[in-house]
Backbone bond lengths (Angstrom), bond angles and torsions (degrees), N, CA, C in turn:
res aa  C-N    CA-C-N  psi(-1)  N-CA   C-N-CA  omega(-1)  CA-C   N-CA-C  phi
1 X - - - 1.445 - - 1.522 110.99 -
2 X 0.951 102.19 -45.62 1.616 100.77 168.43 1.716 144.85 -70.64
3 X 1.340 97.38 -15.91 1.375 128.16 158.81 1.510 111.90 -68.18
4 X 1.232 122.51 -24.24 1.398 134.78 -159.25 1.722 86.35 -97.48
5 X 1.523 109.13 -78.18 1.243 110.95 -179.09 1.683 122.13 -28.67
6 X 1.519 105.36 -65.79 1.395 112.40 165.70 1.041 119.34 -37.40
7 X 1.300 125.98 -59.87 1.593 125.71 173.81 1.716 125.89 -45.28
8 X 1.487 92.01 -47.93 1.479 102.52 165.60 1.831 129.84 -54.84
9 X 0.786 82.66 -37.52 2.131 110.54 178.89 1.573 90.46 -81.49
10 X 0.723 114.75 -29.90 1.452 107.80 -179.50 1.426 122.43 -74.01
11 X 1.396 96.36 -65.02 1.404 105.61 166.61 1.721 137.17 -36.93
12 X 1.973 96.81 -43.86 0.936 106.07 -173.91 1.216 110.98 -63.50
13 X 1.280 104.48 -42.30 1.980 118.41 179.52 1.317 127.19 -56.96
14 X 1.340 109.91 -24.74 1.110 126.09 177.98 1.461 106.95 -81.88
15 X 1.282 119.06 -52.98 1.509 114.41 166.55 1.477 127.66 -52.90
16 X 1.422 106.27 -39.01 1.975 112.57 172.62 1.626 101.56 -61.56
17 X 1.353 137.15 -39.64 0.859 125.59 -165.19 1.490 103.84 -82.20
18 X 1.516 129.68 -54.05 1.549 126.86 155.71 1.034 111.05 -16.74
19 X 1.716 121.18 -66.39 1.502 111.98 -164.79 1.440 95.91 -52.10
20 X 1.301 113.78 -63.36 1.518 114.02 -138.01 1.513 116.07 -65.82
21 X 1.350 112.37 -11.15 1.837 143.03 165.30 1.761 97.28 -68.64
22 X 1.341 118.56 -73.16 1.214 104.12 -176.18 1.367 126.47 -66.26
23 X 1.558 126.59 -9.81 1.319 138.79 -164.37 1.607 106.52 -60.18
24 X 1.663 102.57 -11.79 1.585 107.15 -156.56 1.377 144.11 108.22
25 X 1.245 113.39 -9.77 1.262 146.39 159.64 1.774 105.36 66.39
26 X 1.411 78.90 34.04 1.920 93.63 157.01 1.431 116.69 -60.35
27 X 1.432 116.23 163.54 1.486 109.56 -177.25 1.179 148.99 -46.74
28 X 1.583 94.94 -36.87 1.468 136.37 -157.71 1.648 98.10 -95.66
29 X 1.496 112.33 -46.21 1.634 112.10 164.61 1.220 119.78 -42.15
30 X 1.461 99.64 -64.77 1.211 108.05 -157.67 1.776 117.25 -71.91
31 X 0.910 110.14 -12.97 1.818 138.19 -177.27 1.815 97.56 -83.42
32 X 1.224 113.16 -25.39 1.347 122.01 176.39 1.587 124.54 -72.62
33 X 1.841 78.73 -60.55 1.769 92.78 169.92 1.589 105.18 -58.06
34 X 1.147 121.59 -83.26 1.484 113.53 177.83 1.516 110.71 3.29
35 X 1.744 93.06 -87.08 1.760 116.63 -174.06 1.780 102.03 -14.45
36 X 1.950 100.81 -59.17 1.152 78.27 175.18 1.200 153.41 -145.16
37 X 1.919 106.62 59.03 1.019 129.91 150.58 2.045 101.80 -77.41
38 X 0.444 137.99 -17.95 1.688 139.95 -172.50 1.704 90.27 -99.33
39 X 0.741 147.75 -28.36 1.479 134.90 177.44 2.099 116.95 -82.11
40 X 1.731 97.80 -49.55 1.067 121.67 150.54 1.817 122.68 -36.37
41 X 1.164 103.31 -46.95 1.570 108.77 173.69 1.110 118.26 -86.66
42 X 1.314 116.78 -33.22 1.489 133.17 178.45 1.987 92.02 -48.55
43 X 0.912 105.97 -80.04 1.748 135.83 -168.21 2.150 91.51 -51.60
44 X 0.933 111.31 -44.39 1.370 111.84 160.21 1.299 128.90 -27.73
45 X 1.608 88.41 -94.36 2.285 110.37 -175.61 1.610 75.47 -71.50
46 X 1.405 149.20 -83.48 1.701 103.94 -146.96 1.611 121.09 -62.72
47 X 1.394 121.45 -1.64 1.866 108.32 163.13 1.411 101.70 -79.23
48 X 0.896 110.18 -55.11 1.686 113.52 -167.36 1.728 103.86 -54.18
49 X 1.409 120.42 -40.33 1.569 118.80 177.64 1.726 104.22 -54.99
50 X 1.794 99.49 -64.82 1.483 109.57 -173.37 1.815 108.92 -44.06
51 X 1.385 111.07 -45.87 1.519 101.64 -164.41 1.566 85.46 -83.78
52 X 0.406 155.93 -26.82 1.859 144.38 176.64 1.710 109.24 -71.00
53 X 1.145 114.16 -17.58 1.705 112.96 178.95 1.662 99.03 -117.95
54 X 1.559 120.33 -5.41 1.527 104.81 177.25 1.644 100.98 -96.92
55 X 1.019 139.42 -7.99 1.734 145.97 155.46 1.199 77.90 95.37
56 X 1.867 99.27 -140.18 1.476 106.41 -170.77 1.423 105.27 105.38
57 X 1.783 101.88 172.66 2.021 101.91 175.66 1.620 106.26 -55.34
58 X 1.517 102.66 141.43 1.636 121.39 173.31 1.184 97.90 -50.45
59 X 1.073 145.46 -56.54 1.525 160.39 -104.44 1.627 89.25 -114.48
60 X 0.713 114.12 -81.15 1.833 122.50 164.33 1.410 125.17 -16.34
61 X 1.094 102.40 -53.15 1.443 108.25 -162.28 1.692 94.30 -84.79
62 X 1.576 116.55 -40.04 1.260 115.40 -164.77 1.187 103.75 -77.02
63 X 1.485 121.04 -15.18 1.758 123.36 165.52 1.214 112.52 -72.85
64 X 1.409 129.31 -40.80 1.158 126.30 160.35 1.372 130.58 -54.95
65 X 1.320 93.71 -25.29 1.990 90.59 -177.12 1.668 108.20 -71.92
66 X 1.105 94.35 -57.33 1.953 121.69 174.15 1.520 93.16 -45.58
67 X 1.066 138.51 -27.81 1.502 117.33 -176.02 1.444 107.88 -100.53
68 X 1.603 124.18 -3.95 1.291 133.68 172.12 1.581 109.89 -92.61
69 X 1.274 109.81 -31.49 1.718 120.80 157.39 1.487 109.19 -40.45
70 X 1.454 90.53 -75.02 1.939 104.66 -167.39 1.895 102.95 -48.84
71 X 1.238 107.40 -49.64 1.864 115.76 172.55 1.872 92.72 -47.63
72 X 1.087 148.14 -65.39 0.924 144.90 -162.64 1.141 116.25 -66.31
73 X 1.453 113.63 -34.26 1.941 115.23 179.63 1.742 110.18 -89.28
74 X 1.363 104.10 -12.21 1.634 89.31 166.84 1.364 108.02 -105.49
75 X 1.255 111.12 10.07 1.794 101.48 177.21 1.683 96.17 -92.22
76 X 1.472 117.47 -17.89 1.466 116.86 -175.92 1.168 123.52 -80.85
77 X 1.482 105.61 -12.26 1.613 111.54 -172.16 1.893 110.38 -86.82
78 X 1.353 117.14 -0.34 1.068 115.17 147.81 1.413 137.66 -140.17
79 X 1.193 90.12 45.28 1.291 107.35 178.00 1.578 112.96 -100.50
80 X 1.240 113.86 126.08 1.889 120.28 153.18 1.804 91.62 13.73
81 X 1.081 95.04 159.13 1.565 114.93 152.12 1.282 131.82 -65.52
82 X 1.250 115.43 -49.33 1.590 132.54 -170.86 1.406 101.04 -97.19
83 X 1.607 137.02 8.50 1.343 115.87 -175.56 1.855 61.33 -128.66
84 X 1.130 162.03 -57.04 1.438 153.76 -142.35 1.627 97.56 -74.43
85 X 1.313 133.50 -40.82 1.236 127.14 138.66 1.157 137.21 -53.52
86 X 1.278 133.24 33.55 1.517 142.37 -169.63 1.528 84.64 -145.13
87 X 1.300 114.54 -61.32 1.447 118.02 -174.48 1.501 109.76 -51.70
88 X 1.575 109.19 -48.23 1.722 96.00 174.30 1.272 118.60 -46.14
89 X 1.677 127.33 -55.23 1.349 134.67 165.13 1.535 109.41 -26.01
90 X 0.836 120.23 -49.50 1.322 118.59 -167.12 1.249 118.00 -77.09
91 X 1.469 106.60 -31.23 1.679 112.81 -179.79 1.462 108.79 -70.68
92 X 1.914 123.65 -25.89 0.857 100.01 -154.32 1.412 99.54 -105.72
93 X 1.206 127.89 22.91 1.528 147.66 145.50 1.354 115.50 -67.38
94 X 1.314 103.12 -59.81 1.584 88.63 170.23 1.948 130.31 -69.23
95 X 1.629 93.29 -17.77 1.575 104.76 160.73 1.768 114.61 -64.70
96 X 1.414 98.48 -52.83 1.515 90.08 171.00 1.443 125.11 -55.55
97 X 1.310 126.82 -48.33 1.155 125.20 -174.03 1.313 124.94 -72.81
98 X 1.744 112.75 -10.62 1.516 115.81 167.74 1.004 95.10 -89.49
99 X 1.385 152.86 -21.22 1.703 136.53 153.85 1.618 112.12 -44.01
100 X 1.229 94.08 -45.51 1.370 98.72 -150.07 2.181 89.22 -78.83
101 X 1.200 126.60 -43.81 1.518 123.16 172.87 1.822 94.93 -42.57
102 X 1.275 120.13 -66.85 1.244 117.32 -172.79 1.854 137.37 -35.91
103 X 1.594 82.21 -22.25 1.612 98.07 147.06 1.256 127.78 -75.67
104 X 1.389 123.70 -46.69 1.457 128.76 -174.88 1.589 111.45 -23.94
105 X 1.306 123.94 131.23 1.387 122.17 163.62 1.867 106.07 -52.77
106 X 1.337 105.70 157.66 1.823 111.36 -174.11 1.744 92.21 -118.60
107 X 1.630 117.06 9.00 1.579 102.91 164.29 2.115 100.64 -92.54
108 X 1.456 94.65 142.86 1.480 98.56 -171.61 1.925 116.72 -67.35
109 X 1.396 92.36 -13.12 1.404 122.07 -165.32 1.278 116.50 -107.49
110 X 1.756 125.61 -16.70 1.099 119.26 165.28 1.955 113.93 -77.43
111 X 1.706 108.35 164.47 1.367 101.97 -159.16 1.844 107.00 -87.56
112 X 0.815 110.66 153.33 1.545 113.38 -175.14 1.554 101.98 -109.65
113 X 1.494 112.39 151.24 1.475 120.92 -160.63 1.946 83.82 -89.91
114 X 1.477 127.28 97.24 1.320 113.79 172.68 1.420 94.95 -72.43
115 X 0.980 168.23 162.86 1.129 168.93 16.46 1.977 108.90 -95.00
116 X 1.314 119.59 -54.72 1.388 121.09 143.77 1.984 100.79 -18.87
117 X 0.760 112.46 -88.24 1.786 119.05 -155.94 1.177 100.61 -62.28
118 X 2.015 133.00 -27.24 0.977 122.17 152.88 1.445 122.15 -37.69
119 X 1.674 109.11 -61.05 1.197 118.42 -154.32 2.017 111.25 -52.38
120 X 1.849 81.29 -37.77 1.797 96.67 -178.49 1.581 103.60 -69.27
121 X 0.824 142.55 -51.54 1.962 137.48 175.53 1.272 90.38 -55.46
122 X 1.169 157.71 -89.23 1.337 145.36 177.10 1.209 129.30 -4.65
123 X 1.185 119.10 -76.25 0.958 126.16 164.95 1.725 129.89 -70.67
124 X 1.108 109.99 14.17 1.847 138.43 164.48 1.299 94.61 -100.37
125 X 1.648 140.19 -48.01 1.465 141.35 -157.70 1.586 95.71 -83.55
126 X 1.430 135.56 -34.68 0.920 137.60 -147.95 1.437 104.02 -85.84
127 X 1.702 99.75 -51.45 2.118 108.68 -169.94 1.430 98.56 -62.91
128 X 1.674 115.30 -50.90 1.800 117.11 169.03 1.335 106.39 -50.24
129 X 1.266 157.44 -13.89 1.799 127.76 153.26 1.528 106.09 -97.99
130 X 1.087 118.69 -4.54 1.476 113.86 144.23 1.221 115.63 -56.05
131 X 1.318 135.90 -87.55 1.090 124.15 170.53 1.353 129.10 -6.62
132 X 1.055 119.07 -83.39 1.653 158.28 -167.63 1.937 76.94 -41.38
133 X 1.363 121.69 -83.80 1.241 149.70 178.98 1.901 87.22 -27.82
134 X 1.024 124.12 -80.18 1.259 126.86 174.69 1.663 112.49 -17.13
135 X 1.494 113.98 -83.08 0.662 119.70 172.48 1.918 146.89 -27.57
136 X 1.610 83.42 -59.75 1.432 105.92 168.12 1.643 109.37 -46.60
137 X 1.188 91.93 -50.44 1.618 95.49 176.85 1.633 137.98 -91.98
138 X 1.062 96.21 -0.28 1.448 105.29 162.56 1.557 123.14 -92.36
């Protein structure tokens, strides 16, 4: 069910941003698309932070990250140039960090390197104001 949902939210976003690309790249469009590629990312790096700081099965989280990736590579495929290159950055943070979950021990009780999982939300917080930064300025 949630795969469905996601997909759906996806779609839609992907289409507001189409429109607002083909609208002409009047002010008001284009201030749209942004809105919501920057909202889209927003809702991104904080799942991907939260499931990276709520632990849990390895397996999980790194499915979860990878499906916040894939949200990121079809929001890039119509996006500007210079914000679709921000978006790659970003995907490949969230690629790293589902590598990097795939390490996580799968006992609930063994200790986790927090500073490691820091480093990965960080660097998820960082490519998302890239983006954002992208945007604004394009």
């Amino acid at each position: 069910m949630q795969r469905i949902t996601t997909s759906v939210a996806l779609v839609f976003a992907g289409a507001l941003l189409l429109s607002g690309c083909a609208a002409g790249g009047g002010g008001g469009s284009t201030a749209d698309a942004c809105e919501t590629v920057r909202s889209e990312v927003r809702d991104v790096s904080n799942g991907a932070q939260n499931s990276l700081a709520a632990g849990g099965d390895p397996a999980e989280i790194q499915s979860t990250l990878e499906g916040y990736s894939e949200r990121v590579t079809t929001l890039g495929e119509t996006a500007p140039d210079a914000v679709s290159t921000a978006l790659e950055g970003l995907s490949g943070a969230l690629d790293d960090a589902a590598e990097f979950a795939a390490t996580l021990p799968e006992d609930p009780e063994a200790e986790v390197d927090a500073d490691a999982v820091a480093e990965q939300g960080t660097a998820i917080q960082e490519a998302a104001a890239e983006v954002t930064s992208a945007c604004t300025e394009g």
